[in-house]
C-alpha distance (Angstrom), angle and dihedral (degrees) to the residues before:
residue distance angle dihedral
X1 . . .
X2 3.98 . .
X3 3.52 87.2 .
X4 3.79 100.1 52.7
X5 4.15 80.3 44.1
X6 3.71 89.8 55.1
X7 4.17 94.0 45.4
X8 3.95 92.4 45.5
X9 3.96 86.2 47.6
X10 4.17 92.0 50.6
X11 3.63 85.3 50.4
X12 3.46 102.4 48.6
X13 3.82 93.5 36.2
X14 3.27 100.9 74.8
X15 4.63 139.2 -28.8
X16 3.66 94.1 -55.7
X17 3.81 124.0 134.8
X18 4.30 109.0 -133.0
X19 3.41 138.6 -172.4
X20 3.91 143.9 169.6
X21 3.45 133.8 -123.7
X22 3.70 103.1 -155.7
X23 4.12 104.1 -165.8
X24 3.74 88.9 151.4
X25 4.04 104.9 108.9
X26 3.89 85.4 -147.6
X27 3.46 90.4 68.1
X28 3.53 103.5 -146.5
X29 3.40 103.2 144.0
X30 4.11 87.2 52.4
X31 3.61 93.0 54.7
X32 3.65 96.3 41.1
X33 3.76 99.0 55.3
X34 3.92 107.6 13.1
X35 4.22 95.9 35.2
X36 3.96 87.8 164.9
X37 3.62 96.8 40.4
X38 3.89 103.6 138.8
X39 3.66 99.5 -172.8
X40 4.23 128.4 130.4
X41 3.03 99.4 -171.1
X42 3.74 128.3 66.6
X43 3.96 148.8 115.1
X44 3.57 93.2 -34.1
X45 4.19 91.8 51.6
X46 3.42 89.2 52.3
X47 3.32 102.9 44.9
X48 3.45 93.9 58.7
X49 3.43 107.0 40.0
X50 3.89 110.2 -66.2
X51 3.68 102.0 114.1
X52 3.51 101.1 -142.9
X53 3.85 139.9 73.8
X54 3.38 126.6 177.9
X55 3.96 135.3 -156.5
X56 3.78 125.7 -127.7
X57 3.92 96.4 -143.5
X58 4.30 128.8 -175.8
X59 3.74 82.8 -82.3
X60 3.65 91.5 69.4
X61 3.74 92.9 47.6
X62 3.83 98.1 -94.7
X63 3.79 125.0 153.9
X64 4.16 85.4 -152.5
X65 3.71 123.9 15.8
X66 3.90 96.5 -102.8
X67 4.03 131.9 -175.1
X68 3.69 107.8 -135.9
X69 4.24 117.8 -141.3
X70 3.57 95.7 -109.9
X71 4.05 116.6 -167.7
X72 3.51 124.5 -40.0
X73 3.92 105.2 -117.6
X74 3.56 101.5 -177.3
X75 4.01 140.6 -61.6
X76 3.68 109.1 -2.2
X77 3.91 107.9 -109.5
X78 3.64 119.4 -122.5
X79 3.87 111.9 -107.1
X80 3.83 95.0 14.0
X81 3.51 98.1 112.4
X82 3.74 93.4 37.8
X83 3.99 85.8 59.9
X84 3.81 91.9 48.8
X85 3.98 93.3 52.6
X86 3.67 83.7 44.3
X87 3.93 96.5 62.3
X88 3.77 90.6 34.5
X89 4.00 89.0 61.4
X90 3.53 88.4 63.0
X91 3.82 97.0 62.6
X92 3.45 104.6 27.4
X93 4.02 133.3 51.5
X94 3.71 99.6 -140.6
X95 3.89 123.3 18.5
X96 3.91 107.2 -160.0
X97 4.05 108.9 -166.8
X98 4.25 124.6 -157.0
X99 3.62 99.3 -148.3
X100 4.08 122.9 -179.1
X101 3.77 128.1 -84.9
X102 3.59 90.2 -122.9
X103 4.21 98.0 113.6
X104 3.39 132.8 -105.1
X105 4.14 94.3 -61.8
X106 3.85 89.9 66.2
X107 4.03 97.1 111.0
X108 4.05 94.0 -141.5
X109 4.18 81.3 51.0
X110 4.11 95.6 44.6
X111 4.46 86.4 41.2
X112 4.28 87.1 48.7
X113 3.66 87.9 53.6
X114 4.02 105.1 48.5
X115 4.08 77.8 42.0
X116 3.63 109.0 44.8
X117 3.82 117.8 91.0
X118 3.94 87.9 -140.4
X119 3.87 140.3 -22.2
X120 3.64 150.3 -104.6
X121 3.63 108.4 -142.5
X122 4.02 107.2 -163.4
X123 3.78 117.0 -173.6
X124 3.81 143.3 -178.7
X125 3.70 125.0 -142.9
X126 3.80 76.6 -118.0
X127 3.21 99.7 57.0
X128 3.88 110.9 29.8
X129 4.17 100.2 75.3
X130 3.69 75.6 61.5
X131 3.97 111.7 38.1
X132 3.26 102.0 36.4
X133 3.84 109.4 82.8
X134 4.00 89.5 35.3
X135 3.91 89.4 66.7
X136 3.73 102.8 37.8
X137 3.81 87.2 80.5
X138 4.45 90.3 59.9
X139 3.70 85.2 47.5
X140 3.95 103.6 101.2
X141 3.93 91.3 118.9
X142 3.44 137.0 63.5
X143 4.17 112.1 -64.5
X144 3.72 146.9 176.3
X145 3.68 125.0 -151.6
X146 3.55 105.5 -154.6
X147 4.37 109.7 177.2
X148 3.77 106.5 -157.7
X149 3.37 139.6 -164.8
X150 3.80 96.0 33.1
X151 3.54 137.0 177.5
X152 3.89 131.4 -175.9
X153 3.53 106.9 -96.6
X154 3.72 104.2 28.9
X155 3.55 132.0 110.9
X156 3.93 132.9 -100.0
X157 3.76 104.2 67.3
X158 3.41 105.1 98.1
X159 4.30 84.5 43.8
X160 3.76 86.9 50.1
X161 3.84 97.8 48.0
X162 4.05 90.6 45.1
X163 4.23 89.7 53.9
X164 3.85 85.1 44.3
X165 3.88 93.5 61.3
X166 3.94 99.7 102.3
X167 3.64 141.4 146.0
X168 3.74 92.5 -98.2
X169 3.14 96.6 51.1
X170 3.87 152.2 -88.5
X171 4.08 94.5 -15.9
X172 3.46 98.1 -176.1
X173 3.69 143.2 110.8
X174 3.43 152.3 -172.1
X175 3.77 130.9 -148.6
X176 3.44 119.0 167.5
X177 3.76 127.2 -163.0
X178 3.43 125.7 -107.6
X179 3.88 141.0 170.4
X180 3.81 101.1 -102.6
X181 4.01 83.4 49.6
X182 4.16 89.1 51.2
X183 3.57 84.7 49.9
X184 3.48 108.8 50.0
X185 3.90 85.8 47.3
X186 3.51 95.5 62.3
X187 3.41 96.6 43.9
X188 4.07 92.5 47.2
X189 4.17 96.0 -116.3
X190 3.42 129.4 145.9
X191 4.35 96.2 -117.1
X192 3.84 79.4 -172.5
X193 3.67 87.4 65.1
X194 3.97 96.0 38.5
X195 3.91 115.5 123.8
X196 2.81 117.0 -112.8
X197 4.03 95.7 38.3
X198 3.28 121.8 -118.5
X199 3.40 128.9 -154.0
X200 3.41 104.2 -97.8
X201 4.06 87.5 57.3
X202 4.31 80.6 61.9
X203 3.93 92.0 46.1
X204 4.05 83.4 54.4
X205 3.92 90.6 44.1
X206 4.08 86.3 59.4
X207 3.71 98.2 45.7
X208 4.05 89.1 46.6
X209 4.34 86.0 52.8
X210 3.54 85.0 48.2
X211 3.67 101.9 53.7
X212 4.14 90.5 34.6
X213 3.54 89.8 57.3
X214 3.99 104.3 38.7
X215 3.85 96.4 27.5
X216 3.72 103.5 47.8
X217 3.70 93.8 45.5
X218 3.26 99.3 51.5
């Protein structure tokens, strides 16, 4: 979801062209921002063999031109994904990709990495006493540390604000979680795109500045 927040954001920030890479098999991002995207074949088909990919565009109905997951075919195939960001640079200014929570030893996670241009770092106060000092080391590009889902009084900030110390900048974020965000979770909505806005939808709006102004000019 913070993802598809952040893409919608970059888009309606400012006269950029966006789209999303959804590798997730959950398809979140997919359903999110391209609800009646029809397409089998996406990321996931190419990246493991299926030679195609195709793009879920305002014509279909989508609030950002997003590439579904497709099927899984097989193993995924070294450099496939890397080719597929490659041709999507060439359309589109920034290229956002929803990979899957399975760690840093995931190959479509360790390819997106070597690949990306720079990184959205999302953490939970559960997880960022523990993450944080494991990724500083893959941090050589431009990055965001964004810790989500927070509430007053639980842990991760001061992790969160140490990662975000970077040569472009304070990188880091803060988005707490709140009831209308719970909601709109559950019920599969966009709370960045909720009338009226709540705050989480401006939290999202600084982030997106952040990455238009570091990201694109780098």
């Amino acid at each position: 979801m913070l993802l598809s927040c952040i893409a919608l954001g970059l888009k309606r920030g400012g006269s950029f062209t966006v789209a999303v890479v959804d590798a997730a098999e959950d398809a979140t991002a997919t359903r999110l921002l391209a609800p009646r995207c029809a397409a089998s074949a996406g990321a996931l088909t190419y990246a493991t063999g299926g030679g195609s990919a195709e793009v879920c565009t305002f014509d279909d109905g989508a609030l950002v031109d997003a590439v579904p997951p497709g099927r899984l075919l097989g193993e995924v195939k070294r450099g496939a994904l890397t080719a597929l960001l490659d041709r999507l640079r060439r359309e589109y200014n920034f290229v956002l990709v929803d990979l899957p929570g399975a760690g840093f030893t995931h190959p479509l996670v360790r390819e997106a990495v070597k690949a990306a241009d720079g990184y959205v770092v999302v953490l939970t106060p559960q997880s960022a006493p523990l993450v944080g000092e494991r990724v500083r080391p893959l941090l050589r590009k431009p990055y965001v540390v964004v810790l989500n889902k927070w509430v007053e009084g639980l842990p991760g900030r001061i992790e969160a604000e140490a990662l975000g110390r970077s040569k472009w900048g304070p990188a880091w974020f803060i988005v707490e979680d709140k009831p209308v965000v719970e909601v709109a979770t559950a019920q599969e909505k966009l709370p960045c795109d909720m009338s009226p806005r709540p705050k989480f939808a401006e939290a999202v709006d600084r982030i997106a500045a952040f990455i238009a102004k570091v990201f694109y000019s780098v």
